[in-house]
Phi, psi and omega in degrees: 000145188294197156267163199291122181268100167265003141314301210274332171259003168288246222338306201264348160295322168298315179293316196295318190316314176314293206284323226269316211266325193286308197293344171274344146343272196284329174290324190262348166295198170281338175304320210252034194268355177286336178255150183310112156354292187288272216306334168280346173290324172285351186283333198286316114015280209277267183324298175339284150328306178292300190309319160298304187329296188309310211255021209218261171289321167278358208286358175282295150352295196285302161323311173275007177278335193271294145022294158272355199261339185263020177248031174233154169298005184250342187271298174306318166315312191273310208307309204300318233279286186299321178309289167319308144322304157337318199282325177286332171297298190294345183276294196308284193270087179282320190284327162300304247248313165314298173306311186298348209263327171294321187274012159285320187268337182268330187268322178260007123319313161265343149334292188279343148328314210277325152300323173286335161276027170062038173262194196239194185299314181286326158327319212265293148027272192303290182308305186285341167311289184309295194298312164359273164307329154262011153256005151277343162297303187288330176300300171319318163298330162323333184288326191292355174302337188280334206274309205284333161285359165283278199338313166304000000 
């Protein structure tokens, strides 16, 4: 096994701590108070999760499902469908689409770190899950910095 590429996982570690942080914000501003706290987190949780997968264990799968799904006019039809809607998402919420677009460039970045130190998919797995969850852990915890500077 190589050396551990801890560049490439502080970056993806940094980014989630960032985003963790941008959403814990953004949920207690007023933009975001019609949806429910838990619900953005499990959703943020739920992408996490799903990012790893994909890009670790699944991504062979997921390639030959699309593979076979793009060769009918309804597959082509649907892509365009989403691609647009994406694009439109991404206009509307330019500053969320700017984090998702940093914490996508930073997990296959270290995907390909982790490959290239020769670990294998559950391996690879494993490392981008944890670091992931604690640095969404740690942005999160950034909310208890006010409460914990009352208290002195």
């Amino acid at each position: 096994m190589k050396k551990v590429p801890w560049l490439s996982i502080g970056i993806l570690f940094a980014s989630y701590a960032t985003f963790s942080w941008f959403l814990t914000h953004w949920v207690s501003s007023e933009v975001g108070m019609a949806i429910a706290e838990w619900a953005v987190w499990a959703i943020v949780l739920f992408f996490t999760l799903m990012q790893a997968l994909l890009l670790t264990t699944l991504f062979n799968g997921v390639k030959l499902f699309f593979r076979r799904w793009l060769k009918s006019d309804v597959g082509y039809f649907t892509l365009i469908m989403i691609g647009s809607l994406s694009v439109t998402g991404a206009l509307v919420w330019f500053k969320m689409f700017g984090y998702v677009l940093v914490l996508v460039s930073a997990e296959i970045l270290a995907r390909l770190d982790l490959q290239n130190a020769q670990l294998n998919r559950w391996q690879s797995l494993a490392v981008l899950t944890l670091v992931s969850v604690a640095g969404l852990a740690v942005g999160w915890s950034a909310r208890l910095t006010p409460l914990l500077l009352q208290i002195r």
